[in-house]
C-alpha positions in Angstrom: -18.1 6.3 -13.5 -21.7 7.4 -14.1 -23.9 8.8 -11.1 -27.2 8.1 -11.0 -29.5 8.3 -13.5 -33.5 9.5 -13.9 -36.8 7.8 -15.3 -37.5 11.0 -17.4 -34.3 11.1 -18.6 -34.7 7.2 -19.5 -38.3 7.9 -21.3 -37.4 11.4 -22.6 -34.3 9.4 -24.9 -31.9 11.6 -23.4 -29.3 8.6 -22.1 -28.8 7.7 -25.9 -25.6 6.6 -26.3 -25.1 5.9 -23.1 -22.6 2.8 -21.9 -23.5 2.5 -17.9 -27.4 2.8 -16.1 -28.4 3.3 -13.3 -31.5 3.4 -11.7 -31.3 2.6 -7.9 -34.0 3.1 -4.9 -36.8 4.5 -7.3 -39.8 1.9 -6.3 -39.8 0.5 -10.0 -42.2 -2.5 -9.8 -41.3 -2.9 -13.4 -38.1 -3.4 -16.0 -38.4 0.2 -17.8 -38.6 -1.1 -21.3 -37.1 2.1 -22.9 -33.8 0.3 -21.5 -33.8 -1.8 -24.8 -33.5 1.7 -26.7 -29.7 1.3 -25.4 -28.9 -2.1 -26.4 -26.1 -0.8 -29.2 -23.9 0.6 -26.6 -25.1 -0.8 -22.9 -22.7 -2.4 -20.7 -23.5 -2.0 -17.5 -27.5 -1.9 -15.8 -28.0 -0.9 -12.0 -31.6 -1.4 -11.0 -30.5 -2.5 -7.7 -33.1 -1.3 -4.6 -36.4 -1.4 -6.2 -39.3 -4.1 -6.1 -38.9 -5.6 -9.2 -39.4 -9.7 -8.9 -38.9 -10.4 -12.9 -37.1 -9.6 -16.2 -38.8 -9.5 -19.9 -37.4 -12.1 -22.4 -36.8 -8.7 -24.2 -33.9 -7.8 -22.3 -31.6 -10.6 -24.1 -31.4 -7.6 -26.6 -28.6 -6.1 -24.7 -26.4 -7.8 -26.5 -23.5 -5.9 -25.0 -24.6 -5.9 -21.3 -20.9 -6.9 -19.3 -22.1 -6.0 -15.9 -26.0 -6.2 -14.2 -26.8 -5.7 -11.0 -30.5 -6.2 -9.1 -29.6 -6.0 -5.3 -32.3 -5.6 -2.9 -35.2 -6.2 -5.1 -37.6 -8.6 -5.0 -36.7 -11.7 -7.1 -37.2 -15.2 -6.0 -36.2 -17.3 -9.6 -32.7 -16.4 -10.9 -34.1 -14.9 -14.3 -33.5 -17.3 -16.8 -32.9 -14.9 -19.5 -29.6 -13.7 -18.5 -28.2 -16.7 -19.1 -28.5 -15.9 -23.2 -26.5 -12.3 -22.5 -23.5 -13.3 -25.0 -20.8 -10.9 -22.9 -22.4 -10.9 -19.7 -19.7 -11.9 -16.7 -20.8 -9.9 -14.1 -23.9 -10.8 -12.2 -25.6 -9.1 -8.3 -28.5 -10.2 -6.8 -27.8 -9.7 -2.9 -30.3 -9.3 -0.6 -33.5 -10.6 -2.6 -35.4 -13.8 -2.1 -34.0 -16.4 -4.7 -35.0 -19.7 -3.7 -34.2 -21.7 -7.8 -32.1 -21.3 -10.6 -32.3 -23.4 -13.7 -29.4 -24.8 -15.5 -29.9 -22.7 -18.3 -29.8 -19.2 -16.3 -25.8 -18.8 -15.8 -24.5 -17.4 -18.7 -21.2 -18.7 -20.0 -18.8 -15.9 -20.0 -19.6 -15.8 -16.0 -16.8 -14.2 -13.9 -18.1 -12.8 -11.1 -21.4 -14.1 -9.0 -23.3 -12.4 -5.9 -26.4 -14.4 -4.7 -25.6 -13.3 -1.2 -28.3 -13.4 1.4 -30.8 -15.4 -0.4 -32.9 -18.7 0.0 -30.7 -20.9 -2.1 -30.6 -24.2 -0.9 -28.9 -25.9 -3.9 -27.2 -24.4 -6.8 -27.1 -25.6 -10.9 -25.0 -28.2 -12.0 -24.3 -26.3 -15.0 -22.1 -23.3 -13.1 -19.3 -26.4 -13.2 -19.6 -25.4 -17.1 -18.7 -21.6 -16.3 -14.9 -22.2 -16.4 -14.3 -18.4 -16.1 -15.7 -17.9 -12.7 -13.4 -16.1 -10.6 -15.5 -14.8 -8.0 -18.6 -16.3 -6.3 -20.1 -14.6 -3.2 -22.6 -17.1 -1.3 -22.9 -16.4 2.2 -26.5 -16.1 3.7 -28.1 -18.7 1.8 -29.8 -22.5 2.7 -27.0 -24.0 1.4 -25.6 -27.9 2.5 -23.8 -29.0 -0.5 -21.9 -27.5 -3.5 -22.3 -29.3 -7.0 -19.6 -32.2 -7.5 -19.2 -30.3 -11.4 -17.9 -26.8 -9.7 -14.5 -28.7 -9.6 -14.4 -28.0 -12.9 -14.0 -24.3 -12.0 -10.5 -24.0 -12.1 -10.0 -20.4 -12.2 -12.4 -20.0 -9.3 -10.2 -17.6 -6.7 -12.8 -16.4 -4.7 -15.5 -18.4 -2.8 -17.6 -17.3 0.3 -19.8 -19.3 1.7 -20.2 -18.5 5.5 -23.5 -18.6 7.1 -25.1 -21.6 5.3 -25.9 -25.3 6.3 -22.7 -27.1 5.6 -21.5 -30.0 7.8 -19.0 -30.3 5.9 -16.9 -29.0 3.4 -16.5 -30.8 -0.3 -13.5 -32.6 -0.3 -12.5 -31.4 -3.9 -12.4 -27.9 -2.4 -8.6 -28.1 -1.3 -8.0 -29.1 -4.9 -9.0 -26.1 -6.8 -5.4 -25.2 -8.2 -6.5 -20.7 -7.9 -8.7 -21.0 -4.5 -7.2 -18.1 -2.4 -9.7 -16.5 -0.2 -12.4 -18.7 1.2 -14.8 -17.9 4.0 -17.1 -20.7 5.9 -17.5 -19.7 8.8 -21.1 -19.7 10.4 -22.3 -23.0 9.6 -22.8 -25.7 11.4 -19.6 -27.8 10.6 -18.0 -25.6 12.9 -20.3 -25.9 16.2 -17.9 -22.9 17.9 -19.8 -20.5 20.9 -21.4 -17.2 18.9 -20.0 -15.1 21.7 -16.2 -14.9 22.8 -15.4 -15.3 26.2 -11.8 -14.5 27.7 -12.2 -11.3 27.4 -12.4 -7.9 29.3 -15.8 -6.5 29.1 -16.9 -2.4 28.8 -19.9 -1.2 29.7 -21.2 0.9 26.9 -21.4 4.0 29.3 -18.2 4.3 30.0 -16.9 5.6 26.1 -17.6 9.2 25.2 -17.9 8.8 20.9 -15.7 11.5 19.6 -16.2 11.1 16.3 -16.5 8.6 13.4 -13.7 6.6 11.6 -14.7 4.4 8.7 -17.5 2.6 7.9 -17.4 -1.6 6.5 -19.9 -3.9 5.8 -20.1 -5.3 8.9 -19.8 -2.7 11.4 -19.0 1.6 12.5 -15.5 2.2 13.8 -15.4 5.6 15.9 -13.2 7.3 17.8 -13.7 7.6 21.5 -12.6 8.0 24.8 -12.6 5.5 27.9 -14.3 8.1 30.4 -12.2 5.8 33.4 -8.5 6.4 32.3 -9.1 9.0 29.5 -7.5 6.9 26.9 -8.5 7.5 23.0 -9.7 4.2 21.9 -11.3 2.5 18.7 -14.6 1.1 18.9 -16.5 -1.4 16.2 -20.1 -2.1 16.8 -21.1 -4.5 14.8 -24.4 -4.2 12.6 -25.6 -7.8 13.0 -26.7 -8.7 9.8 -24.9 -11.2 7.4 -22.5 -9.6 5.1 -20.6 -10.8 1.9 -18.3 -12.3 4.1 -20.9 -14.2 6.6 -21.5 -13.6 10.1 -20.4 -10.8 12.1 -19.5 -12.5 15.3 -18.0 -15.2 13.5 -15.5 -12.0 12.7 -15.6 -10.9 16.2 -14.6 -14.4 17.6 -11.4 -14.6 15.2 -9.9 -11.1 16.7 -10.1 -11.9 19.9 -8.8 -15.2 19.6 -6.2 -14.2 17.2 -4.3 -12.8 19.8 -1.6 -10.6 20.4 1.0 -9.8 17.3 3.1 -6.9 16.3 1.1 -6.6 12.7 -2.8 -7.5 14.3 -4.7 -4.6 15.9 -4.6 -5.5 19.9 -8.0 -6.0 21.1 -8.5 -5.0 24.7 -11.9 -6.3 24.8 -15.8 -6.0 23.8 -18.6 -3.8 24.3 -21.1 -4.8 27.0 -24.5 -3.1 27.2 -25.0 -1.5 23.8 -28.7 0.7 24.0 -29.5 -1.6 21.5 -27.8 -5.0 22.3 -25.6 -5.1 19.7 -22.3 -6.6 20.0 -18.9 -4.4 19.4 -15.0 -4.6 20.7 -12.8 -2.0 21.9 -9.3 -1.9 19.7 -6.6 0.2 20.2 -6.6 3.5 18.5 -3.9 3.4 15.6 -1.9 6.5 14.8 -3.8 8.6 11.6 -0.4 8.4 9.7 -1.5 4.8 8.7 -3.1 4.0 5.1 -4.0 1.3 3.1 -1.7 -0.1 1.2 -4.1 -0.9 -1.8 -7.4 -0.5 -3.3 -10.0 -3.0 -3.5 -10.6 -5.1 -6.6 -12.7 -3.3 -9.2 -15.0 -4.7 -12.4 -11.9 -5.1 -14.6 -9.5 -6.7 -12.0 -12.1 -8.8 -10.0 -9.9 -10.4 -7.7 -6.8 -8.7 -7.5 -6.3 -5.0 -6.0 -5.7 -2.0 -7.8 -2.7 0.9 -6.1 -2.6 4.6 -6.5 -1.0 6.2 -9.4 2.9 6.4 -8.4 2.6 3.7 -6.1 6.8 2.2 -5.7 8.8 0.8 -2.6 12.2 -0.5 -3.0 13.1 -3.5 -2.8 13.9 -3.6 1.4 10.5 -1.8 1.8 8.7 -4.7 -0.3 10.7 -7.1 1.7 9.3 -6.0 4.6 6.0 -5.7 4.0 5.7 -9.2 2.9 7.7 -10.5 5.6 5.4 -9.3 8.2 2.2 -10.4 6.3 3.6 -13.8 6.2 4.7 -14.2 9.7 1.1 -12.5 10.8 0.1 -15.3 8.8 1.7 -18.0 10.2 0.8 -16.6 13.7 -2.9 -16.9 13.1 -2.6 -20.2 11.3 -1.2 -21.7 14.6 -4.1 -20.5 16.3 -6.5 -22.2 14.1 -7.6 -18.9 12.1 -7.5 -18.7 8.4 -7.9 -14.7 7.6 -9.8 -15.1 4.3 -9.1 -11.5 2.8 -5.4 -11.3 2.1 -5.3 -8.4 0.4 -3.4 -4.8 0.2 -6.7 -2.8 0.9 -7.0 -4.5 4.2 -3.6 -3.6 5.6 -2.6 -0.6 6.5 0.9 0.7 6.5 2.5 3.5 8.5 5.3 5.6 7.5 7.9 3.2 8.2 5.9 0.2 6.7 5.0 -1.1 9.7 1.8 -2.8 8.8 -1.3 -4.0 10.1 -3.7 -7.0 9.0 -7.0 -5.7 9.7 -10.9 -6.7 8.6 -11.3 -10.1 9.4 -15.1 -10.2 8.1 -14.5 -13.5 5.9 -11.9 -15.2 8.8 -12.5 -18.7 9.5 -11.9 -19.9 13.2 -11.6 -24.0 13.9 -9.9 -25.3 16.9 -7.3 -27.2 14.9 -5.4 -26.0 12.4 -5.9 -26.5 8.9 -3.1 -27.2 7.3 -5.1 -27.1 3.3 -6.9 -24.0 4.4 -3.4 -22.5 4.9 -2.0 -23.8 1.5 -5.2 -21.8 0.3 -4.3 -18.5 1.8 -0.2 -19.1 0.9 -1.4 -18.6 -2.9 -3.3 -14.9 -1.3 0.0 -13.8 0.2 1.6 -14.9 -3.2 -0.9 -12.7 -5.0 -0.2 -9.7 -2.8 3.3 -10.6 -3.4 3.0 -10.6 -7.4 0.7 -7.8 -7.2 3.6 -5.5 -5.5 6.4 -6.5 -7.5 5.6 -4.4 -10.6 5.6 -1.4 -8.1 9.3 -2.1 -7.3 12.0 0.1 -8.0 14.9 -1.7 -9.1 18.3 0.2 -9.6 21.0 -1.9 -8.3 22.2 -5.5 -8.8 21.2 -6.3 -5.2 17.9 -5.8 -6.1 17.4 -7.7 -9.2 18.7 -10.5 -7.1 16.4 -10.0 -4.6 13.1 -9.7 -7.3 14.2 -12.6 -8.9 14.3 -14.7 -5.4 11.2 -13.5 -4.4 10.0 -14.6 -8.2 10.8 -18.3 -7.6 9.5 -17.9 -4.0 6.2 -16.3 -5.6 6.1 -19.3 -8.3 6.4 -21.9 -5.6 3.0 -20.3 -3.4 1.0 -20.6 -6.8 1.5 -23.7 -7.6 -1.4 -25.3 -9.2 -1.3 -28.1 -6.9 -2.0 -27.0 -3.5 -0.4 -29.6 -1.5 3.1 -28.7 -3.6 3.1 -25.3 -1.8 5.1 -24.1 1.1 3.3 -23.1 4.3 4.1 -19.8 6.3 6.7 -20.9 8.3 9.0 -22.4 5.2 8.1 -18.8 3.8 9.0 -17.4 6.7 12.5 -18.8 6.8 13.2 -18.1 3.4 12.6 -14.5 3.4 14.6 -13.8 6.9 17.8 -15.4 4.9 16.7 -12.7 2.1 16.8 -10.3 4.6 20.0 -10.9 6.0 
């Protein structure tokens, strides 16, 4: 991948040739017009974090423009020329001011959507017409309905829309036969407290920060050290503003009342006192030996993660893994939580393949349980499932048996009728007779 790129290099012609652009944080008030001078071979623009608030009808000349993003600019009308890009599928414009789009603006190929953290309050009835959309990434907007015609999107997989107006959710929703992660939390549909209670509070000066542990959208993880009983612990302090995945206390609510199980990361309670009043819990401090288990989805995969070069397991290894997804699962699923991120890049695994289900950013808390939310999140596990499958090592007869039941297990949880599938505990069962 390309790093970034200069103006001068831009004006001065020497990016001929060139496939990717990008030209982030440079104050550009303007679309640089010597971008057209790249139409032959342009694929992907970046002007993200700049001031721009329009596009030229020119730019319809990149004819071979896949990917465009505009983040943190200025916009406020969804430009209308990008819907005539013939190839264009991949579309950001988080963080700007987009209050309209016209029918006419999607463009058809359209895979992969971010209007998060904008001023929509409807969207086109037209997206129903963009039957390749896999990915659309709503949260933050004005939003109170979604178009009857997005039924029609039948390969959607992907759909976060936390932190809007809903009161309700469209019935046609728990139809969609590829739906697997959905987030809608934050709206009013849900009328839940925004702070969780039950817990054991810390005062802020009584952790000594040791050092810092990873970085998400919502929030800082650090090491540190409870100054009382000298204990290492992890601490995430939440940033506060809306995220892809909607509300950050909407995530902190779900942990603590997820509970206690052997795959979740025990919560011993939240931050009180923060210098600058911002919310944050105390986890327990897992060992360093643990890694993800995947990588996140990139342009070419959209939905689905991508593993390390030489990534296997045999077939027990696989068998556990999934096993203990499933029954973390089914745990939270009894407590009213639908996770919302399924996926190998948020669990980690230890040496043994003990694993954890971690970064509940797009979790969804109601005080019943959802039994078509869980249907929903029973085709995620499956595509984790399907996803590690190629990575197995098969080498005795055993294990072909075992692949091929987990096969007709894995075609079950995708079925294109959600109300056809299993829920976690049926999976549940099934896989402990695998085991045995």
């Amino acid at each position: 991948m390309n790093n970034q790129h200069t103006l001068d290099q831009l004006i001065h012609g020497q990016l001929t040739g060139c496939r990717e652009l990008r030209l982030t944080h440079l104050g550009l008030t303007a679309f640089p017009i010597q971008i057209l001078k790249l139409a032959d071979t342009l694929e992907l623009l970046d002007l993200s974090g700049n001031l721009l608030t329009q596009l030229p009808n020119e730019i319809a000349q990149l004819q071979k423009l896949k990917i465009a993003f505009f983040s943190e600019n200025k916009f406020e009308i969804f430009p209308e020329v990008l819907g005539s890009l013939p190839l264009l599928e991949m579309i950001g414009f988080k963080a700007n001011f987009i209050h309209s789009i016209s029918e006419d603006a999607l463009p058809q190929r359209l895979r992969w959507l971010i209007l998060t953290q904008n001023k929509l309050s409807h969207l086109p009835k037209s997206i129903g017409n963009k039957t390749r959309l896999q990915k659309l990434m709503l949260a933050g907007n004005k939003l109170t309905a979604l178009p009857y015609e997005m039924q029609l999107c039948t390969n959607l997989e992907l759909l976060r829309i936390s932190a809007n107006q809903f009161t309700a959710l469209p019935p046609w929703i728990w139809s969609l036969p590829k739906l697997s992660w959905l987030a809608y939390a934050g709206n009013p549909m849900q009328q839940l407290d925004t702070k969780p209670h039950n817990t054991d509070s810390f005062h802020w000066d009584n952790f000594e920060i040791l050092h810092h542990l990873g970085e998400g959208a919502s929030g800082i993880i650090s090491k540190a050290k409870n100054k009382t009983t000298q204990e290492a612990v992890a601490l995430k302090i939440f940033k506060g503003d809306v995220t892809s995945d909607g509300w950050p206390y909407c995530e902190m609510q779900a942990c603590i009342h997820a509970g206690t199980h052997p795959n979740l990361i025990p919560i011993l309670g939240n931050i009180a006192a923060h210098p600058s009043g911002k919310d944050g819990l105390v986890m327990k401090l897992l060992p360093e030996t643990y890694r993800n288990l995947g990588l996140p989805p990139n342009f070419d995969t959209c939905t689905r993660d991508v593993y390390p070069t030489n990534t296997s397991f045999d077939t027990s290894t696989l068998l556990k893994i999934v096993s203990q997804i499933a029954d973390c699962c089914m745990h939270l699923h009894e407590k009213g939580i639908a996770h919302g991120d399924i996926y190998a890049h948020n669990i980690l695994l230890s040496p043994t393949y003990e694993t954890i289900l971690g970064d509940f950013g797009a979790a969804t808390w109601s005080t019943e349980t959802n039994a078509e939310h869980e249907r929903l999140e029973v085709r995620a596990w499956a595509c984790l499932l399907e996803d590690l499958l190629p990575l197995v090592q098969i080498t005795t007869d055993n294990d072909k048996n075992t692949v091929a039941i987990l096969t007709l297990i894995l075609q079950k949880c995708i079925a294109d009728q959600p109300q056809l599938r299993p829920d976690f505990r049926e999976i549940a069962i099934w896989l402990n007779k695998l085991a045995q």
